[in-house]
N, C-alpha and C positions, 0 to 999 in steps of 0.2 A: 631720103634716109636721114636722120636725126645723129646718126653717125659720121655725115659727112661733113658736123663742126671740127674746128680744129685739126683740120690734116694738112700735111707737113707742105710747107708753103716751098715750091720748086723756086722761086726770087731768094730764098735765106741766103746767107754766106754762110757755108758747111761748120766755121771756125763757130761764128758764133753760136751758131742751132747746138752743135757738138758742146758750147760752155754751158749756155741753159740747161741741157737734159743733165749733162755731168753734173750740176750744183742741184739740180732735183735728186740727183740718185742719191748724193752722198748724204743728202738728210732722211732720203725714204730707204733707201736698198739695207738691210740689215748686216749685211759681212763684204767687207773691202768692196766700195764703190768703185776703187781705181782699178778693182782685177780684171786684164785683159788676155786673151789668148793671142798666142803669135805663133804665124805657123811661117818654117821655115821651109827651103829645100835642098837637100846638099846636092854635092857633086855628081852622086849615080842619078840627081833626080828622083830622091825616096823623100815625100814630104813628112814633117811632121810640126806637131803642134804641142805646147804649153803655156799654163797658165804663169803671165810674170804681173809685175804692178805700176802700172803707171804713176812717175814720180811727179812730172811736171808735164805743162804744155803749152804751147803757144801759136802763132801763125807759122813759124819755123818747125813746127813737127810734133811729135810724143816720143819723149823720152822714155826709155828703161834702164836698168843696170843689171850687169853681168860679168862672168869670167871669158874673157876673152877666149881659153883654151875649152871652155864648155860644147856642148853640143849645137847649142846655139850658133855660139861665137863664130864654130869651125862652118858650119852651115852658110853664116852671114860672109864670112870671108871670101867663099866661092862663091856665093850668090845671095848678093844684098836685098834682091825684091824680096818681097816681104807683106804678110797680111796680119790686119787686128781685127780683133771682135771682141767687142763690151755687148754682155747680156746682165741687162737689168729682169733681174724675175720678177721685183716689186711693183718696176713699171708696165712692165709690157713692153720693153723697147729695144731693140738693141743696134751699134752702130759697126759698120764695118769700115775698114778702111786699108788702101792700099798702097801702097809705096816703096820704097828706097829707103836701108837705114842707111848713117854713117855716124860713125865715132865722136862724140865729145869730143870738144877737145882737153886736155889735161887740165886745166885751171877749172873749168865747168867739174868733172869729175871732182877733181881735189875737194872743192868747195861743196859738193854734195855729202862724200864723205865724211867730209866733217861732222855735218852734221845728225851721223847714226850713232846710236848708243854703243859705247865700246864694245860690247858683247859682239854687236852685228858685227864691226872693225876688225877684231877676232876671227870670227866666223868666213870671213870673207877672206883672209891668212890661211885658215884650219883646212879649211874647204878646195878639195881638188875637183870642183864640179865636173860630173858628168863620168870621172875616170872611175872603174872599180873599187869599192872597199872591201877589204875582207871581213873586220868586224867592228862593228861599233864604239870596241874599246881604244881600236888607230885610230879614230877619229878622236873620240875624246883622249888621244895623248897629244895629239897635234894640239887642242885646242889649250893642253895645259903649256905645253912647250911655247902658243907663242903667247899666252897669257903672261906667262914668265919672259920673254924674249922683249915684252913689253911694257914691263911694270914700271910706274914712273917716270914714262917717257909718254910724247906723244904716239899716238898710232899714226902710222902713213896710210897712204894708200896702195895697195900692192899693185904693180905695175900689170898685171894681167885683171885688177878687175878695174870695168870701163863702163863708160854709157855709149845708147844709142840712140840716136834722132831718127824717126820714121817720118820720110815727106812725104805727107802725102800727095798721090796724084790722083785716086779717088776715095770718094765717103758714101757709104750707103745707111740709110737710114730707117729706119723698120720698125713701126708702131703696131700695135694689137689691135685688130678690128674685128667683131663681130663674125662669127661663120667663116673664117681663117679669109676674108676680104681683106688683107691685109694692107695697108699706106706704106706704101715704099716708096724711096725717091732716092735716084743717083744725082750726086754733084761731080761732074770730072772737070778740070781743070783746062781750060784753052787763053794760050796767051795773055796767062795771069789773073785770068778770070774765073769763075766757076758759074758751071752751066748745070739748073739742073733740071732732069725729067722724070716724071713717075714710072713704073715700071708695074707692070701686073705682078700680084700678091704670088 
């Protein structure tokens, strides 16, 4: 099969295979390369899933940001495992990945903060994630309140909104083949190594 050029080499290191397709996407995928789904599971064990944005990443994990008190947050607090999945539609590709978040620490936060446009800064103030609104209009007085609460000053960062580091402990990887033959390959992790094997489509 003339198909079976370029299929995902089980020897990669997950980290780097994971950098290559990500700097492919973000010049081919047309709306936010970095969007990834995370699916949580809270305490009764009811899972769910949403789309957030990967800020940063490195061999230490894939960062997000959020409200600590969100549905997320409350989710990750009882139970930090935790899954991703980036689907590139442009490619054909998409990566899964499983792990353990944990918290930024404050300086990492702060420093991210910094650098979102005030409005976001605002917004992340304004924003009771996840709690009920009644209507639109509470929202936009909050946002004027701390618009005003902050004029002229620097904006902090509000103490409930945080990041989170997802380590992984495995990466799955999933290319587009022909007649849904699909190129999978897990990498799981053994004694700081990563191991990987194909898996049937």
């Amino acid at each position: 099969m003339n198909e079976n050029r370029n299929l995902i080499d089980i020897k990669e290191n997950p980290y780097n295979l994971f950098n290559h397709w990500f700097a492919k996407a973000k010049l081919e995928e047309i709306n936010d390369p970095n969007a990834m789904n995370l699916a949580t599971v809270s305490n009764d064990l009811q899972p769910s899933s949403r789309m957030v944005l990967l800020k940063s990443f490195n061999v230490s994990g894939f960062i997000f940001y959020t409200n600590l008190k969100s549905k997320k947050g409350e989710s990750i607090k009882n139970n930090a495992q935790v899954a991703l999945n980036f689907y590139w539609k442009s490619l054909q590709r998409q990566v899964r990945i499983e792990g353990k978040a944990k918290i930024v620490d404050k300086e990492e936060a702060n420093q991210y903060f910094d650098t979102r446009p005030d409005e976001s800064k605002i917004s992340a103030w304004a924003s009771k994630q996840s709690s009920e609104l009644k209507s639109r209009e509470e929202l936009e007085n909050r946002v004027k309140y701390f618009n005003n609460k902050f004029t002229g000053t620097k904006i902090p960062r509000p103490l409930n909104w945080i990041g989170y580091r997802v380590e992984p402990k495995l990466f799955e990887f999933w290319k587009h083949m022909p007649f849904r033959l699909h190129d999978r390959v897990e990498f799981t992790k053994k004694d700081n190594n990563w191991l990987g094997k194909k898996l049937y489509p």
